[in-house]
N, C-alpha and C positions, 0 to 999 in steps of 0.2 A: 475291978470296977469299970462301969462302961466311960467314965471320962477320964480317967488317968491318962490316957496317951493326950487329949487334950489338955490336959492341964499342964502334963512334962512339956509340951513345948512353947509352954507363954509363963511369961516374968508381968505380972498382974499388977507389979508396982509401973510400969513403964508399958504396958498395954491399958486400951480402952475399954477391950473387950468383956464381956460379963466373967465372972469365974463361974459362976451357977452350981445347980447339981440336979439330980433327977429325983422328977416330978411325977405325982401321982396319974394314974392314967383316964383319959379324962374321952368324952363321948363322941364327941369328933374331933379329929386327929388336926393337927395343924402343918401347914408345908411354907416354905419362902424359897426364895430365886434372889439371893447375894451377889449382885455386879461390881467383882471385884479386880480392880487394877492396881496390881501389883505388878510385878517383873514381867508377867506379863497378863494381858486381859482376858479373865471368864468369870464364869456363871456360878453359883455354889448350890447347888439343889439340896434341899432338906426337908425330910419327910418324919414328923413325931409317930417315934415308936418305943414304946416301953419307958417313958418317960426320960427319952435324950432326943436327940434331930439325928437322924442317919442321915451324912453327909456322901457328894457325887461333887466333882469339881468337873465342868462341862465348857473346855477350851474354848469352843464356839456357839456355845448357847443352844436356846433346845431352840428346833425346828417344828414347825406345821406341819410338814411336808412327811408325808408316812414314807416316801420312798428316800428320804435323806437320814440317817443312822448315824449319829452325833455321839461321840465318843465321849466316856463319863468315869470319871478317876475316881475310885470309891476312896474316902477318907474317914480320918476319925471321927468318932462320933461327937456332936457338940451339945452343949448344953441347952434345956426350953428359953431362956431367956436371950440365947444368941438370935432367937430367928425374927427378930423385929429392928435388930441391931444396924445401926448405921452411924458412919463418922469411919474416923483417922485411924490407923494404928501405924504411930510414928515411928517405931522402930523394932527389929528382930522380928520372929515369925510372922510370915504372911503382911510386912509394914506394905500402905498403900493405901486406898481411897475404898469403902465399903459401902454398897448403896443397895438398899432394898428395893429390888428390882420388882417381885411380884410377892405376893403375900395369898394366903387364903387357908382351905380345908382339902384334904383327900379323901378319901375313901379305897381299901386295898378289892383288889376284886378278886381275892381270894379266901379264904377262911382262914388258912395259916399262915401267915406273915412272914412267921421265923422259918417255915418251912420253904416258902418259896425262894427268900435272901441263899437259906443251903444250898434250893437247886440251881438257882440263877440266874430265876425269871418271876418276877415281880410284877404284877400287871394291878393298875390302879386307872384310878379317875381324879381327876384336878379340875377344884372349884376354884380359880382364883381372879382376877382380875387383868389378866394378860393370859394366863394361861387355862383352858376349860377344856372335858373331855377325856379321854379313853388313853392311855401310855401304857407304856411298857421298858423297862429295865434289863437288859440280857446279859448275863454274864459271857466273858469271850474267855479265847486264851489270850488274849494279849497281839497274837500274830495278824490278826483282822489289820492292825497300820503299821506291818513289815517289820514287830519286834523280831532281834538277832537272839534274843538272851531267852528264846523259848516260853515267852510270854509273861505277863505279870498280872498276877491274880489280882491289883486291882480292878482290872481292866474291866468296865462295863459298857454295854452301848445306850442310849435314851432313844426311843423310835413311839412316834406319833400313831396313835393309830387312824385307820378312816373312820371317821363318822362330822359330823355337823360343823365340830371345829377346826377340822384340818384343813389344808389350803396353801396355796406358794407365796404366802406373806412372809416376807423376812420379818420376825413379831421383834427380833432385836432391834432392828433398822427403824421399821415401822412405830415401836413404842418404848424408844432409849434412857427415855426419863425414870425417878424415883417414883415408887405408889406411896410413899411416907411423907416426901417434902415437894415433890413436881419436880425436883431440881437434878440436875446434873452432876457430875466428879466438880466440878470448879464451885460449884452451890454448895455444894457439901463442905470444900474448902476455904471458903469465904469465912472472915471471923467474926461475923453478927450474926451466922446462923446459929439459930439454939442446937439444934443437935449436935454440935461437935463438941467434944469431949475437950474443953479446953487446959485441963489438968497435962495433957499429954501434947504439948506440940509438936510439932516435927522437929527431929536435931539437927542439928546445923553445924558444919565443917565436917572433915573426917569421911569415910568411907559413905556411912548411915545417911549425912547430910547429902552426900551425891548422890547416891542412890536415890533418894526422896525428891532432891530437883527436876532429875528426869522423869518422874510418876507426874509430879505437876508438871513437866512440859507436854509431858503426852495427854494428861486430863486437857489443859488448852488445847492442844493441837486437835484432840476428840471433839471437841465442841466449835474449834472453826471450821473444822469441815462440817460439819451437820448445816451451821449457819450459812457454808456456802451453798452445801445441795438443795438447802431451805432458797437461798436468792436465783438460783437457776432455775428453781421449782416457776417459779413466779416472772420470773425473765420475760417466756413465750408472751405473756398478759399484757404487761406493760409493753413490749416493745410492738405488742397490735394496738393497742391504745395511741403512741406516739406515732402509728403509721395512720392511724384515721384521722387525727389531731394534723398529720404534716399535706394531708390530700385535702382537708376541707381547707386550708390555707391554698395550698395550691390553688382550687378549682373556682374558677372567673365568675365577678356576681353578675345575677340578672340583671339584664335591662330593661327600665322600668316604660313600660309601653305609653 
């Protein structure tokens, strides 16, 4: 079954996540962009095929940039109901902060799907809200970032291609927010927002409990620095403002003839 290995590694009493199953196949396909920090922070790409999300975990998020090749750890396949999914998973597999990053529709630009996943090249188009345009999927042997162990068949790359939507925008940097709440890892972990899964809180003491304090230090620490780059952004403004403000005080009144 394509979600057994998903399901062997979550305990669904103590996870938030959906258990689901697969779903009928339906006329446009659907894709999401999962920004998720855990141990450490990436991207979850999942693209509806065959009625499950074929999942890509993408360390550094996907790039604009056709000549940047962003490295993309193929994973278990997940259920339809995981790719709208956002909130907490407070402990064991994957615990951490889950935010839906981009959402939309793909389109494969191929006629065989199953057949291009065998070769190792996947080429599609993504309708979404952050991400629009021409991709492509490659499979590697693994050695592309210096494996020793003779490569590891997850190993896939994500490379943009040229056309209309490409460009040297950081789209992570540039648009870091949720397309589900506007909010950030810290919004998300706020406990009046409705989305969170409050059945499951984070645990507290013990291994599990520290593990989990450091994810929330790092969600803060993610969002002071945004808020800083955000007040430097604006700095130049204001501090020409306070220079025209400090010359018109200087500058001697007329005398009146």
């Amino acid at each position: 079954m394509a979600l057994e290995e998903y399901k062997r590694k979550r305990d669904f009493k103590k996870t938030p996540e959906p258990e689901g199953e697969i779903v009928k196949a339906r006329t446009e396909r659907f894709f999401s962009v999962q920004k998720h920090l855990a141990s450490h922070l990436h991207y979850d790409l999942r693209l509806e095929h065959n009625g499950v999300l074929l999942s890509w975990a993408v360390p550094k998020g996907p790039s604009l940039d056709p000549k940047t090749k962003r490295l993309a750890m193929q994973t278990e396949d997940h259920p339809f109901a995981y790719g709208e999914f956002e909130g907490v998973i407070p402990e064991g597999y994957g615990a951490g902060i889950v935010m839906l990053w981009d959402k939309g529709t793909w389109t494969p630009e191929q006629d065989d799907v199953d057949a291009a996943l065998k070769k190792g090249d996947l080429k599609f188009t993504l309708n979404g809200y952050k991400l629009k345009g021409s991709w492509v999927l490659v499979k590697t042997s693994g050695r592309f970032y210096g494996s020793r162990s003779g490569g590891d068949a997850r190993s896939w790359l994500l490379i943009k291609h040229k056309d209309d939507w490409a460009g040297d925008v950081d789209i992570a940097e540039f648009a870091p927010r949720s397309v589900k709440s506007d909010g950030d890892f810290e919004d998300i972990l706020a406990e009046d927002n409705p989305a969170i899964w409050h059945t499951n809180r984070p645990a507290k003491g013990g291994e599990t409990g520290a593990a989990f304090e450091k994810i929330i230090a790092r969600a803060a620490a993610i969002k002071a620095a945004r808020q800083g780059s955000a007040s430097k952004k604006k700095a130049p403004a204001s501090k020409t403002k306070e220079k025209t403000r400090n010359a018109k005080a200087a500058k001697p009144a007329k005398r009146k003839k």
